[in-house]
C-alpha positions as CSV (number, residue, x, y, z in Angstrom):
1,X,89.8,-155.6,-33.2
2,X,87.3,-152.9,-32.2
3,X,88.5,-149.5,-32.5
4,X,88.2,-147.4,-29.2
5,X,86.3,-143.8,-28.8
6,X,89.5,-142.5,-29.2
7,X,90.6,-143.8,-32.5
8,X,87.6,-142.4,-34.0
9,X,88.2,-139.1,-32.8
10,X,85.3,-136.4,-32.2
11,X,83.8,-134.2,-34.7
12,X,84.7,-130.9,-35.4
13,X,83.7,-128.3,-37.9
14,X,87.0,-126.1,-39.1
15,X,86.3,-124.0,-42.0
16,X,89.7,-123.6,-42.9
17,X,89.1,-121.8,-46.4
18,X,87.9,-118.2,-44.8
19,X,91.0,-118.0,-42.7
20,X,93.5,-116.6,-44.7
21,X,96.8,-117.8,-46.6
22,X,98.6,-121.2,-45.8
23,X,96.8,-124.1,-44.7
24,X,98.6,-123.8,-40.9
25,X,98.1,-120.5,-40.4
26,X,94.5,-120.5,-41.9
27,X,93.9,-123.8,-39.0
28,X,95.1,-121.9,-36.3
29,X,93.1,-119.1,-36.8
30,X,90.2,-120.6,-37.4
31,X,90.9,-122.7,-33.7
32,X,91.9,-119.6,-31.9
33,X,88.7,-117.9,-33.3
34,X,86.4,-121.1,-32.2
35,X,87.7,-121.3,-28.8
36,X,88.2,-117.1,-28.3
37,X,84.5,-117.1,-29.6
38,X,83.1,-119.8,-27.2
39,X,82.1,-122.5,-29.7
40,X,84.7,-124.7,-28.3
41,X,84.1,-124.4,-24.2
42,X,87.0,-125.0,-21.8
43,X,88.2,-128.5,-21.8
44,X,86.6,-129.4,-24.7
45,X,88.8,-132.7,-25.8
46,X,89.9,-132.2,-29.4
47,X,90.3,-135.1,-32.4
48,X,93.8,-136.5,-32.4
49,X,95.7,-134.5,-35.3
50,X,95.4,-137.9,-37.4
51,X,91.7,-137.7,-37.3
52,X,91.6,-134.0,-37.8
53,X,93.9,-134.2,-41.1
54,X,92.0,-137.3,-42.3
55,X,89.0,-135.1,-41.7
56,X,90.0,-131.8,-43.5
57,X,92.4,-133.9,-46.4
58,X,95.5,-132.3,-45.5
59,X,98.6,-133.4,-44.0
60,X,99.0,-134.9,-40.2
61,X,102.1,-132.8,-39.8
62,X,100.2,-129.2,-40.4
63,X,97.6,-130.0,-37.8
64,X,99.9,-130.9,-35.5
65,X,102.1,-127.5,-35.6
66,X,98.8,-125.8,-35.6
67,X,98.0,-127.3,-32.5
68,X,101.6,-126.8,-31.1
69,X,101.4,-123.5,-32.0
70,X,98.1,-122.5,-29.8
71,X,99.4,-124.6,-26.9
72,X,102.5,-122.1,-26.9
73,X,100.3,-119.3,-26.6
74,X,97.9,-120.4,-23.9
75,X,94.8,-121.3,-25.9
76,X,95.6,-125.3,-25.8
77,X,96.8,-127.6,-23.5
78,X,98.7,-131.2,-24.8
79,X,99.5,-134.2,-22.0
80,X,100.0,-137.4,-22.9
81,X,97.6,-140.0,-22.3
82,X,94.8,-137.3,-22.1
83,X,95.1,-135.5,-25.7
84,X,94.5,-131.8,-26.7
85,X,92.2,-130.1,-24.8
86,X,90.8,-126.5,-24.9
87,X,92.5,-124.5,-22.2
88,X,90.9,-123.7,-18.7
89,X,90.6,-119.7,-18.3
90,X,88.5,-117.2,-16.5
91,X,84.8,-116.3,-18.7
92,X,84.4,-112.6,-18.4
93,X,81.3,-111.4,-19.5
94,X,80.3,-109.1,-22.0
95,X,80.0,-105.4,-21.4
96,X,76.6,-106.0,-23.0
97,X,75.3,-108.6,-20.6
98,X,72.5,-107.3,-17.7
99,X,73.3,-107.1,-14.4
100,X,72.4,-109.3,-12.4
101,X,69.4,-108.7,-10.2
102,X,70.4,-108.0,-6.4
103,X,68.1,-107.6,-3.0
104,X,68.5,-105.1,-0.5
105,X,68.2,-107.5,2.7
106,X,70.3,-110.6,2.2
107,X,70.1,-113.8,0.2
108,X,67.1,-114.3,-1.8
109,X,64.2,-117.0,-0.6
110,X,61.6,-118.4,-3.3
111,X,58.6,-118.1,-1.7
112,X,56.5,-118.2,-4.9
113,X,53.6,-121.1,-4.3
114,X,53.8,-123.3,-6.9
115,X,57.3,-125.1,-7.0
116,X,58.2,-127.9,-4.7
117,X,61.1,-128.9,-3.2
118,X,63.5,-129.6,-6.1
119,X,66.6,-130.8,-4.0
120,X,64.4,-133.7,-2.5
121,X,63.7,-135.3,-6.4
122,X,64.6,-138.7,-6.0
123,X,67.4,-139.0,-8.1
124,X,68.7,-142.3,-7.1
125,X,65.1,-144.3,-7.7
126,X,64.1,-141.9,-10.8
127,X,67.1,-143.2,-12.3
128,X,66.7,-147.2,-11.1
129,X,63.5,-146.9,-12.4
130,X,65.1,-145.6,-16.0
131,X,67.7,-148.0,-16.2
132,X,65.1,-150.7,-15.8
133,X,62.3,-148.9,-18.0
134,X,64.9,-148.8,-20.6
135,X,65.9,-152.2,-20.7
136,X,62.2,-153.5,-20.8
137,X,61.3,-151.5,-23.6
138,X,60.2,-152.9,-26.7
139,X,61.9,-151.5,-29.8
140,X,58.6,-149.5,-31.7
141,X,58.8,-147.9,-28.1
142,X,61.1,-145.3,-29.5
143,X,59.3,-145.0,-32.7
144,X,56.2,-141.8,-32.8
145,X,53.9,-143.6,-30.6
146,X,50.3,-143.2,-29.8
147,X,49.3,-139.7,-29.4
148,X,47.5,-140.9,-26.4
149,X,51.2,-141.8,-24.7
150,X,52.9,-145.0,-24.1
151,X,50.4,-147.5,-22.8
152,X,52.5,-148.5,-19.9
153,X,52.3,-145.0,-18.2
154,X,48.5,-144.8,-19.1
155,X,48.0,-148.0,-17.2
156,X,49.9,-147.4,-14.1
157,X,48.1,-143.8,-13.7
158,X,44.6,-145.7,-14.2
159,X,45.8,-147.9,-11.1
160,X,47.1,-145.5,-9.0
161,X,44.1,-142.8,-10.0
162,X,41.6,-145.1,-9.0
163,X,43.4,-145.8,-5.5
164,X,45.0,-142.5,-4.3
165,X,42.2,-140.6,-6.1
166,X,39.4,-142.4,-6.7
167,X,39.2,-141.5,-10.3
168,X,37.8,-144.0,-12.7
169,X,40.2,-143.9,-15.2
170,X,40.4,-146.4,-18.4
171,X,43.6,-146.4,-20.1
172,X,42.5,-146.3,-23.0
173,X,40.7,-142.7,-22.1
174,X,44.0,-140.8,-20.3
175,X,46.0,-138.7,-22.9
176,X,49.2,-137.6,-21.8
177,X,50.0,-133.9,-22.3
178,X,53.3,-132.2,-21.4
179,X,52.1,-130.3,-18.5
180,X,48.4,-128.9,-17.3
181,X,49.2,-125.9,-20.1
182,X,49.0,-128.2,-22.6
183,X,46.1,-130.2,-21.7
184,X,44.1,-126.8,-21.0
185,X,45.3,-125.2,-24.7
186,X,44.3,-129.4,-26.0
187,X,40.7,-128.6,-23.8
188,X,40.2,-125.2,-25.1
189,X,40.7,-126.1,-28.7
190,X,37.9,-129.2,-29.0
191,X,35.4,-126.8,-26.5
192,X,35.8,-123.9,-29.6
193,X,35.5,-126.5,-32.5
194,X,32.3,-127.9,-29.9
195,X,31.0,-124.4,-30.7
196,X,31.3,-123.0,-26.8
197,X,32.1,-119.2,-26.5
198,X,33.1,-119.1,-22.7
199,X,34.6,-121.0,-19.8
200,X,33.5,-120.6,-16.0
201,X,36.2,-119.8,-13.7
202,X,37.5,-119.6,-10.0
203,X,37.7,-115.8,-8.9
204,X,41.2,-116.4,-7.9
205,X,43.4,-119.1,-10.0
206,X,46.8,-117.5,-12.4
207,X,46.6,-115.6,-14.8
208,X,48.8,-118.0,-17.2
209,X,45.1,-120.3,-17.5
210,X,42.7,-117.5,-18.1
211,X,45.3,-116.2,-20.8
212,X,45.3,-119.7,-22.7
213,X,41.8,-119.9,-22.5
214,X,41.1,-116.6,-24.3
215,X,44.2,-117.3,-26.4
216,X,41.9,-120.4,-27.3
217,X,39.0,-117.9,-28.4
218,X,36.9,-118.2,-25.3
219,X,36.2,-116.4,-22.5
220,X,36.6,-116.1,-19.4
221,X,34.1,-115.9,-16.9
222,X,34.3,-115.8,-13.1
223,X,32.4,-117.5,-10.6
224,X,31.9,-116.0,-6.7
225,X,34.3,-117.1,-4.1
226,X,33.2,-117.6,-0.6
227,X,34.2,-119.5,3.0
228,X,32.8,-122.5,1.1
229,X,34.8,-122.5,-1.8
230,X,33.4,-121.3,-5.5
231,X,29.7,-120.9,-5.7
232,X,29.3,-123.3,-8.7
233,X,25.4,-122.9,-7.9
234,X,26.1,-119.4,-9.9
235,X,26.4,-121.4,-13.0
236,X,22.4,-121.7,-13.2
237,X,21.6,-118.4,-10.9
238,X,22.4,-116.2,-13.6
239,X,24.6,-114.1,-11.1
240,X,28.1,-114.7,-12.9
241,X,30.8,-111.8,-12.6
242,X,32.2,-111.6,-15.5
243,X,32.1,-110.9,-19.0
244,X,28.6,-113.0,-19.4
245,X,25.9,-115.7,-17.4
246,X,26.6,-119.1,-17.4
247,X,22.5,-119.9,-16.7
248,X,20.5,-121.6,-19.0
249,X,19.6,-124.7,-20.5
250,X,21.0,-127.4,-22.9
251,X,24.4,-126.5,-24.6
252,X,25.4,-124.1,-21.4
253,X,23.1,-121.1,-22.0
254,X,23.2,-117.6,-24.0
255,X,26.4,-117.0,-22.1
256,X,27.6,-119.5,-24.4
257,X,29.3,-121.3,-21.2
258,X,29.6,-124.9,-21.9
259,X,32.4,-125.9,-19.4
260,X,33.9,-124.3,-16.1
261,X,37.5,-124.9,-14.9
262,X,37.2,-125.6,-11.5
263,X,40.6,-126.8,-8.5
264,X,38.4,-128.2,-6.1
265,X,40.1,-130.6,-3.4
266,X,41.9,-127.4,-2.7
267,X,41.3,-123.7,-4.5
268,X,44.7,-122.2,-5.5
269,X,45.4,-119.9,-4.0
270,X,43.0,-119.7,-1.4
271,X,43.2,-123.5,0.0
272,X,39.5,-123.5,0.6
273,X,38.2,-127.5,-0.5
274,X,34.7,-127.2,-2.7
275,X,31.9,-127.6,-0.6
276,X,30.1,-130.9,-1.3
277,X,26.6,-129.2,-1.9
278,X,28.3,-127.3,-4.5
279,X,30.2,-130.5,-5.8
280,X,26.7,-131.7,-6.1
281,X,25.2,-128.6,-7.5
282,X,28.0,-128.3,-10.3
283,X,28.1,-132.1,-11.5
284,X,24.5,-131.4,-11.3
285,X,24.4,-128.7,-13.9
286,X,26.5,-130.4,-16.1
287,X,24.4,-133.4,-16.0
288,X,21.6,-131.1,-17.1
289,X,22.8,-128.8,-19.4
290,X,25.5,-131.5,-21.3
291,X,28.1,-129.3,-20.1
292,X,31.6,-130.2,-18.6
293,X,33.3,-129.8,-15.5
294,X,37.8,-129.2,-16.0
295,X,39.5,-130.8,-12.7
296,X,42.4,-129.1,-11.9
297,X,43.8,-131.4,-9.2
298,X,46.9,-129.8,-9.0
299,X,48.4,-131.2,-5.2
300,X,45.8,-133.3,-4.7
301,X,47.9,-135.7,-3.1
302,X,49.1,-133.5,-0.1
303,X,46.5,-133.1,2.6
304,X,47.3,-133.3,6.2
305,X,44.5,-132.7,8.4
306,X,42.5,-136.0,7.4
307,X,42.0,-138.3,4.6
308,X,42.7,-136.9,1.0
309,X,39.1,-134.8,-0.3
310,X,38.7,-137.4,-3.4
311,X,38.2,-136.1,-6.8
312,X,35.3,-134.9,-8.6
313,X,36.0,-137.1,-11.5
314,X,34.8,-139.7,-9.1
315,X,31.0,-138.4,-9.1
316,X,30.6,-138.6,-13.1
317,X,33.2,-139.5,-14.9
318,X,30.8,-138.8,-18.1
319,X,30.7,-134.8,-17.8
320,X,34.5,-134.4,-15.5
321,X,37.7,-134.0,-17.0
322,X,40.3,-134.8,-14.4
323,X,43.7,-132.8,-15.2
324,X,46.5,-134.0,-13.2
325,X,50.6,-133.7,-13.9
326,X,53.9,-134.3,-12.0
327,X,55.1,-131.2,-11.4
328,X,54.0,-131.0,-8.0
329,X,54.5,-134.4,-6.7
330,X,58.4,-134.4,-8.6
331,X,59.6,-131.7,-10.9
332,X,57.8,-129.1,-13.6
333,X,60.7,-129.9,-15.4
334,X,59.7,-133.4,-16.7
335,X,57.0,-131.7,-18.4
336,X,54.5,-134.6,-18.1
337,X,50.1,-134.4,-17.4
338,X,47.5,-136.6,-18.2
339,X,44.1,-136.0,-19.4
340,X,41.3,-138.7,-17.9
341,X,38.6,-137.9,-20.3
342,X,35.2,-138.6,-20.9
343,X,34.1,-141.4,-23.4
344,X,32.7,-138.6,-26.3
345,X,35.6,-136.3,-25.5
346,X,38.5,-138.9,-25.9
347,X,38.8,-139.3,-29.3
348,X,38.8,-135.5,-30.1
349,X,41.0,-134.8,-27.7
350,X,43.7,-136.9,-29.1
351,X,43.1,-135.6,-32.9
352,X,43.7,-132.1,-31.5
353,X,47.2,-133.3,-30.0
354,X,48.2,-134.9,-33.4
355,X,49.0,-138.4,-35.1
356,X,52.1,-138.6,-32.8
357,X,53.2,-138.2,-29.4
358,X,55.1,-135.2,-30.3
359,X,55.4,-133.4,-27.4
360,X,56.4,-135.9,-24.8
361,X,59.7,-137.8,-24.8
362,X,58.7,-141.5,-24.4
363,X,62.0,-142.8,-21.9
364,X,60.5,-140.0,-19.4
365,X,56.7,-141.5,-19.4
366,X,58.5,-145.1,-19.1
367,X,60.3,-144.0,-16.3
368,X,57.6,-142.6,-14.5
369,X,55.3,-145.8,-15.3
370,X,57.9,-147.6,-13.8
371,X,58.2,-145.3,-11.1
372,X,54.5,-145.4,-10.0
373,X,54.5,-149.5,-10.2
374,X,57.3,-150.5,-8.5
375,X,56.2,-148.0,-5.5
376,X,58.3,-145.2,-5.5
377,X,55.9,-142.5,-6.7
378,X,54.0,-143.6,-3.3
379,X,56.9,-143.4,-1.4
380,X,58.2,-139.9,-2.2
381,X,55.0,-139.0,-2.0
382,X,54.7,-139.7,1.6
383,X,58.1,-138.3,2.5
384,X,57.3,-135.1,0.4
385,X,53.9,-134.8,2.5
386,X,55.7,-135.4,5.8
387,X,58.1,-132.5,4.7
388,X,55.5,-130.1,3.6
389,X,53.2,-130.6,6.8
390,X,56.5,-130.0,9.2
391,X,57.1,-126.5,7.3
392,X,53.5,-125.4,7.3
393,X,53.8,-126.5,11.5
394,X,56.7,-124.4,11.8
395,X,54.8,-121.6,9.7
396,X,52.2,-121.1,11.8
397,X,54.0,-121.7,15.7
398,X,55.8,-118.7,14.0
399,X,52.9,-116.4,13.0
400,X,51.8,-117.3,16.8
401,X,54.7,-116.5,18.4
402,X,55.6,-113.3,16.1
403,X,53.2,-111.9,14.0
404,X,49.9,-113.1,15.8
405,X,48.0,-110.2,13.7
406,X,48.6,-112.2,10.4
407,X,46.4,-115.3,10.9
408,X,47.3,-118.5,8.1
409,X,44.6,-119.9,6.0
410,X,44.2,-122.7,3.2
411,X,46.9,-125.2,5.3
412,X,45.3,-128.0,5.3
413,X,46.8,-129.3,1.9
414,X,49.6,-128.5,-0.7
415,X,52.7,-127.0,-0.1
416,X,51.4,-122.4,0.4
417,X,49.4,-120.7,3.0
418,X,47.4,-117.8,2.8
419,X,48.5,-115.1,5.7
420,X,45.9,-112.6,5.9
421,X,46.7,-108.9,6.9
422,X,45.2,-106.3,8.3
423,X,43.1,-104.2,5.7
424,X,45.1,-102.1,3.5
425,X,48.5,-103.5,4.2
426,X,49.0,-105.9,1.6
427,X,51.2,-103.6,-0.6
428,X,53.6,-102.2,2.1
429,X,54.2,-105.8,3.2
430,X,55.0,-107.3,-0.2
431,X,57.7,-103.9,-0.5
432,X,58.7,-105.2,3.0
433,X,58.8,-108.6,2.4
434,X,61.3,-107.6,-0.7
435,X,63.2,-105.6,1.1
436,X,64.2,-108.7,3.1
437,X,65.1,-111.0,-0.2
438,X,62.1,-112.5,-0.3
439,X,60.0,-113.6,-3.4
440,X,56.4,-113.5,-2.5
441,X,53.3,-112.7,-4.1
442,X,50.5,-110.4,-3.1
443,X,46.8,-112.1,-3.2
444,X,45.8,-109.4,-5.5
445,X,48.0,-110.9,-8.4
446,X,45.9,-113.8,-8.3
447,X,42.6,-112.1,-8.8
448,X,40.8,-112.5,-11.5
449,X,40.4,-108.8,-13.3
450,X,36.5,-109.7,-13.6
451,X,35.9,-110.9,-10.2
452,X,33.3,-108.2,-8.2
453,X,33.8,-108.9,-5.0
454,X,36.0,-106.3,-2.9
455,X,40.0,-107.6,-3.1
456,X,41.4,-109.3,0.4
457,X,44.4,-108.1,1.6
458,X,46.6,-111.2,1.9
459,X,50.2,-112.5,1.2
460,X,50.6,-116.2,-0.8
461,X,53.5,-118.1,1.0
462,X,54.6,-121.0,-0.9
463,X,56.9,-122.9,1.5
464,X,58.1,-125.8,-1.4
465,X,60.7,-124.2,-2.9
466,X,63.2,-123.9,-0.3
467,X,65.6,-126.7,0.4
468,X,65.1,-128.0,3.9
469,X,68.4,-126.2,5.0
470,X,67.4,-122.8,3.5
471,X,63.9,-122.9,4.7
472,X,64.3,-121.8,8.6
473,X,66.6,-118.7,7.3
474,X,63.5,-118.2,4.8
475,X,60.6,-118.5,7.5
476,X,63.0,-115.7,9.6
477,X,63.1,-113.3,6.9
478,X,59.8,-113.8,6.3
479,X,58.7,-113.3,10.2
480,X,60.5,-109.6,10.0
481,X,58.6,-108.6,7.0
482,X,55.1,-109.4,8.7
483,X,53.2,-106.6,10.5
């Protein structure tokens, strides 16, 4: 006969000794104190009083007046057929707890770029595709694993790299990371072990990148930003903003700038694609000087206005690190990346994340392998891009019909806009945007503080977050705030 759940009873940790005299008083004070305290939450099943006594070595009979005793006074509740349970009651809060933050103009919109829609995650494939990841696993699947990631995920991103893309990707070069953080801390470890002393940067990217770079012990350098995207010819003009020049010859040059981290299907935040001369001239440079190019293609898979601009992986997959994750196309919350790396970079790469996959749980990269084969990755993909582009429609018939001083840039991909504003406005919009319950960034925030040319006066709109319901009352509030 197999003993149920319920003959077993649940664990619980009663120190019964600290409580005071007799061995039923001691045990109700030290319940009353557990659940008074919060360690045991409301309707929190507790062990039958045979288990408990068994347990703690003392008699049924004395747990069972303990327990009778805190349901007389409110703390437990006792029904047959559903055992002791912690008693339902209202939390209050600690006089010591924060206020919570509160807006002056309504209920608060995310308009933060960055986040996508998290109420569209497809929870009904994601978990088909772990039921069935799960049960094909082999057993050393849940052993450490290959600090390169579980072979199935690194084979179904090779396939579907190579035709969404057009990366060429061999699974035995993609590392999986737990987010583009962690590839870029992975990155900036080998490039100050390679002996580099800076990295080349965008003029506008976050701030959260150029502080793991220097955390790394490089620097950060900027590059120019014009209507053609990043002026990666810079990198041999010795015209770098910055903290140093990326010119020169083999090795990166006396700025010591071996590598430059570059987003260029679409520049965050300014939406602007790379130019393809200056794709050229950049994969060119690294050709030359042995340096290496850092993809960043962050939402390379939502483009509207024609076919998807294809990686820059694809031009030399010898001297381009492609840096892709899932946090755009599903949730930042499943915390995966990959790394497509060159063949002399692979190896290090790896070392530098450890002799174990550590940092990323292994049913999560099964799921998503499974996810991307059996063609749901492609699918929400789609429905996520047909979302996106009807919000970013609706965006700009608004600025039109409203606020047709503020004209939206960067819209042909991803899931933010750039609204320009007249000169010296951009800080009594952001105060007015707040005063409407809005979260919204300035363009100034994204700014690199060693970028030279003068700052543009713009708001970032990232129209992701909102759930498809709370996006119109978002785009009003929004409207209001505009000049």
């Amino acid at each position: 006969m197999v003993k149920s759940w319920a003959t077993f009873g649940v664990d619980l940790h009663v120190d019964v000794t600290r409580t005071g005299s007799g061995l039923r008083k001691g045990l109700t004070d030290a319940l009353r104190a557990a659940v008074r305290g919060g360690r045991l939450a409301p309707g929190t099943r507790l062990p039958s009083s045979r288990s408990l006594a068994a347990d703690l070595g003392i008699a049924r009979n004395t747990v069972a007046d303990a327990y009778a005793d805190l349901v007389a006074e409110g703390w437990l509740t006792a029904r047959q057929g559903s055992g002791t349970r912690v008693a339902e009651r209202a939390v209050v809060a600690p006089a010591s707890a924060p206020p919570r933050p509160r807006t002056p103009g309504g209920p608060a919109y995310d308009l933060v770029p960055g986040t996508p829609d998290l109420a569209s995650f497809p929870r009904a494939e994601w978990l088909k595709a772990s039921r069935r990841a799960l049960a094909a696993a082999p057993y050393d699947a849940l052993g450490y694993g290959d600090p390169r990631g579980r072979v199935e995920l690194r084979t179904a991103l090779a396939s579907y790299l190579a035709r969404a893309r057009g990366v060429r990707a061999d699974p035995e070069r993609i590392l999986i990371c737990s987010g583009f953080a962690h590839g870029l801390m992975l990155l900036g470890a080998v490039l100050r072990q390679r002996g580099a002393r800076a990295l080349a940067m965008e003029s506008y990217g976050l701030d959260v990148h150029w502080n793991l770079v220097e955390r790394a012990g490089l620097r950060s350098v900027t590059l120019p930003f014009d209507e053609l995207g990043t002026r990666t010819e810079e990198l041999t003009g010795g015209g770098l903003g910055g903290s140093g020049s990326a010119s020169g010859g083999k090795g990166g040059g006396p700025g010591g700038v071996r590598a430059v981290l570059l987003t260029p299907a679409h520049q965050f935040p300014m939406g602007v694609p790379l130019h393809p001369d200056r794709r050229a001239a950049v994969v060119d440079w690294a050709r030359r000087t042995g340096g290496l190019i850092l993809e960043d293609d962050y939402d390379g898979e939502f483009r509207y206005d024609r076919q998807p601009v294809g990686a820059l992986q694809g031009l030399d997959p010898d001297h381009v690190v492609y840096m892709g994750t899932a946090s755009k196309a599903l949730a930042p919350g499943l915390r995966l990346g990959w790394l497509v790396l060159p063949p002399d970079l692979a190896a290090e790469v790896a070392a530098a994340k450890g002799y174990a996959d550590w940092s990323c749980g292994v049913l999560d990269q099964l799921t998503l392998a499974e996810f991307i084969t059996s063609g749901a990755y492609d699918r929400h993909v789609r429905a996520s891009r047909l979302r996106y582009r009807r919000r970013r429609d609706h965006l700009v018939s608004a600025l039109a019909a409203h606020a047709p001083s503020v004209t939206a840039t960067g819209i042909a991909a991803g899931f933010h806009a750039v609204l320009q504003l007249p000169p010296g406005t951009e800080q009594s919009v952001v105060r007015a945007v707040v005063w409407q319950g809005l979260a919204v960034h300035g363009l100034t925030r994204y700014r690199h503080p060693s970028a030279t040319a003068p700052p543009l006066d713009a708001l970032v709109v990232g129209y992701g977050t909102p759930t498809d319901s709370g996006w119109p009352g978002a785009l009003e509030a929004l409207i209001r705030a505009l000049p």
